[in-house]
C-alpha positions in Angstrom: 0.0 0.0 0.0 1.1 3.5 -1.0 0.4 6.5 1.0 -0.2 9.9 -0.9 -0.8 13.2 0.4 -1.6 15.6 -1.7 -2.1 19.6 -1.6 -2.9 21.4 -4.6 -3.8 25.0 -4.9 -5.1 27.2 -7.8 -4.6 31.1 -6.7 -5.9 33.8 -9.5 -4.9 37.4 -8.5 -6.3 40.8 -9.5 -5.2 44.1 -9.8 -8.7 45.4 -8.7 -12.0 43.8 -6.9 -13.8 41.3 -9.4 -17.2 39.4 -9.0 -17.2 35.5 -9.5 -19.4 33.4 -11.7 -19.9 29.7 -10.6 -17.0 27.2 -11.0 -16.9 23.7 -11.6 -14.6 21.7 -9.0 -13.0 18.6 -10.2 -11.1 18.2 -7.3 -12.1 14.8 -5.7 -10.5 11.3 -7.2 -13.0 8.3 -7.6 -12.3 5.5 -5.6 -12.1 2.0 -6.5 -10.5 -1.5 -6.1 -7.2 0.3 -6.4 -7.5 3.7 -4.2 -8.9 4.7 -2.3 -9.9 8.4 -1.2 -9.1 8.6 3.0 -9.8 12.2 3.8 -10.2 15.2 1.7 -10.7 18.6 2.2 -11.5 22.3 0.6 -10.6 25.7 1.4 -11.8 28.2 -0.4 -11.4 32.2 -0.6 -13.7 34.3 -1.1 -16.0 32.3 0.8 -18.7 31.6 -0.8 -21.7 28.7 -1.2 -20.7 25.2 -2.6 -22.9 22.2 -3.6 -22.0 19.0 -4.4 -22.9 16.4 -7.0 -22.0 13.5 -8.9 -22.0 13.9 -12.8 -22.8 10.4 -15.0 -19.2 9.5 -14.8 -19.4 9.0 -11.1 -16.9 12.1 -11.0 -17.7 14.3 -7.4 -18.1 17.6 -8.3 -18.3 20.7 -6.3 -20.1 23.7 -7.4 -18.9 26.9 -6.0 -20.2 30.6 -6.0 -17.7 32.6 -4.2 -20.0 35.9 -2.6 -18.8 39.4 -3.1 -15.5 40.7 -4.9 -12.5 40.4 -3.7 -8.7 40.5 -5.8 -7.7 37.0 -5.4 -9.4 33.5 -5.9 -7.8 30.5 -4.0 -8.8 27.5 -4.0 -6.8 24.8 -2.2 -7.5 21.1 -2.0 -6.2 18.5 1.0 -6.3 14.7 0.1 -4.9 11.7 1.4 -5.1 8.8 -0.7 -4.3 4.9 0.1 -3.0 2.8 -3.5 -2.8 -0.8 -3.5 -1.7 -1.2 -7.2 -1.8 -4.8 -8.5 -0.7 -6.2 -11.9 -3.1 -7.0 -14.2 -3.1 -9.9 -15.5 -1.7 -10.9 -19.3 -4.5 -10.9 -21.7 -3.9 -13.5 -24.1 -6.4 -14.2 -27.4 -7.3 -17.4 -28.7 -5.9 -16.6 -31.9 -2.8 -14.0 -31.4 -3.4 -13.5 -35.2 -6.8 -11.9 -34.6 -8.4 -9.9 -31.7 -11.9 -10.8 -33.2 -14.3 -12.3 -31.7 -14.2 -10.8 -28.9 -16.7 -13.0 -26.4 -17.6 -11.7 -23.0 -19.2 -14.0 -20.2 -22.8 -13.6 -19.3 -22.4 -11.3 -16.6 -20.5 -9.0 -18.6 -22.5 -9.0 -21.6 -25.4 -8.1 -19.7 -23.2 -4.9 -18.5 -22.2 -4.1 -22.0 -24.8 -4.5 -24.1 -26.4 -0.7 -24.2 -23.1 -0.1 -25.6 -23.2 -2.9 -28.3 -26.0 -1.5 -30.2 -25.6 -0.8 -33.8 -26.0 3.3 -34.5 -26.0 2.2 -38.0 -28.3 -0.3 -40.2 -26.6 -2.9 -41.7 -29.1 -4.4 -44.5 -26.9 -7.2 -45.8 -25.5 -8.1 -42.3 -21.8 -7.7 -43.6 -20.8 -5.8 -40.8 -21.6 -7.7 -37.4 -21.3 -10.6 -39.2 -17.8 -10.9 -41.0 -15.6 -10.3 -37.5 -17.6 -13.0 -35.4 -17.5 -15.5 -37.6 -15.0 -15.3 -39.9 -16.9 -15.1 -43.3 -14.5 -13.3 -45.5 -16.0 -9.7 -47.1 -16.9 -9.3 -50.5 -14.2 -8.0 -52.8 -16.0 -5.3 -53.4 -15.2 -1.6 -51.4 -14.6 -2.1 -47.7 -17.5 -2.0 -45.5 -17.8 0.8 -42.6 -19.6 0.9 -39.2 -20.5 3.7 -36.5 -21.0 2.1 -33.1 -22.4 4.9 -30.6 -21.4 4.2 -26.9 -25.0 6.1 -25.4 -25.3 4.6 -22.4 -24.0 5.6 -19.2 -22.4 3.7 -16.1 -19.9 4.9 -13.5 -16.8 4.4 -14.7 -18.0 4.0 -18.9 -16.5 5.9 -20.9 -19.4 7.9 -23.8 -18.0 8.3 -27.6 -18.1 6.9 -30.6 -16.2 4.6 -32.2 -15.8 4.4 -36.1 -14.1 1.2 -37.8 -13.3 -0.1 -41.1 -12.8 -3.5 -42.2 -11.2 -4.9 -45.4 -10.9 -8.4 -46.8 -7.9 -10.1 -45.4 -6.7 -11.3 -49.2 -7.2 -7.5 -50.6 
């Protein structure tokens, strides 16, 4: 296990008074399997009023509307953080050749599969069909797919993911 203690500090100085708007605070690490957060803590100048939240990440965020003017905005962060880094284990593919198919287990397919969904129509089933079972792809042009990641779980990352797959004798 690996102790961190960390202090970081944003300062923003004026020559003359200035009023605030909100910020947005990313300040606050997730935890999981392999940190976790022990204490954490906030000073901030001006005072002002905070809220907090989580965003569809899982992310902590603080919302903060410092009160009155003032010529300097600090805002300093305390954490203490415990590690306990492991090694991941090797990943190896039934055929090094090839990383398709790529088969989950039950439990994880049932995580995944809001993410899985097609954003695109595929009429002659060439495209979710050629990498999961081998069929080889016509020798005509190469065919293309848009796979939308719309779903959201802590941790998931949202995007989208654009491919292109060609015959493997072209």
């Amino acid at each position: 296990m690996t102790r961190l203690i960390i202090r970081h500090e944003t300062r923003y100085d004026y020559d003359r008074p200035v009023r605030f708007g909100p910020h947005r605070l990313l300040i606050r690490p997730r935890d999981s399997h392999a940190m976790r957060l022990e204490e954490a803590s906030l000073e901030l100048s001006p005072p002002g009023e905070t809220r907090w939240m989580y965003d569809a990440m899982g992310n902590c965020i603080c919302w903060y509307s410092p009160g009155g003017e003032a010529t300097q905005l600090r805002i300093v962060s305390h954490l203490t953080i415990d590690r306990f880094p492991s090694p991941l284990a090797p990943i190896a593919p039934d055929d090094p050749k090839s990383v398709f198919p790529l088969v989950y287990g039950e439990v994880d397919r049932a995580v995944l599969s809001p993410f899985m969904a097609p954003a695109t129509t595929d009429p002659t089933d060439q495209v979710l069909s050629s990498p999961a079972t081998g069929v080889s792809l016509p020798p005509s042009e190469p065919v293309t797919g848009v796979f939308s990641c719309t779903g959201i779980a802590s941790g998931a990352a949202t995007g989208v993911a654009a491919w292109r797959l060609r015959r493997r004798d072209a």
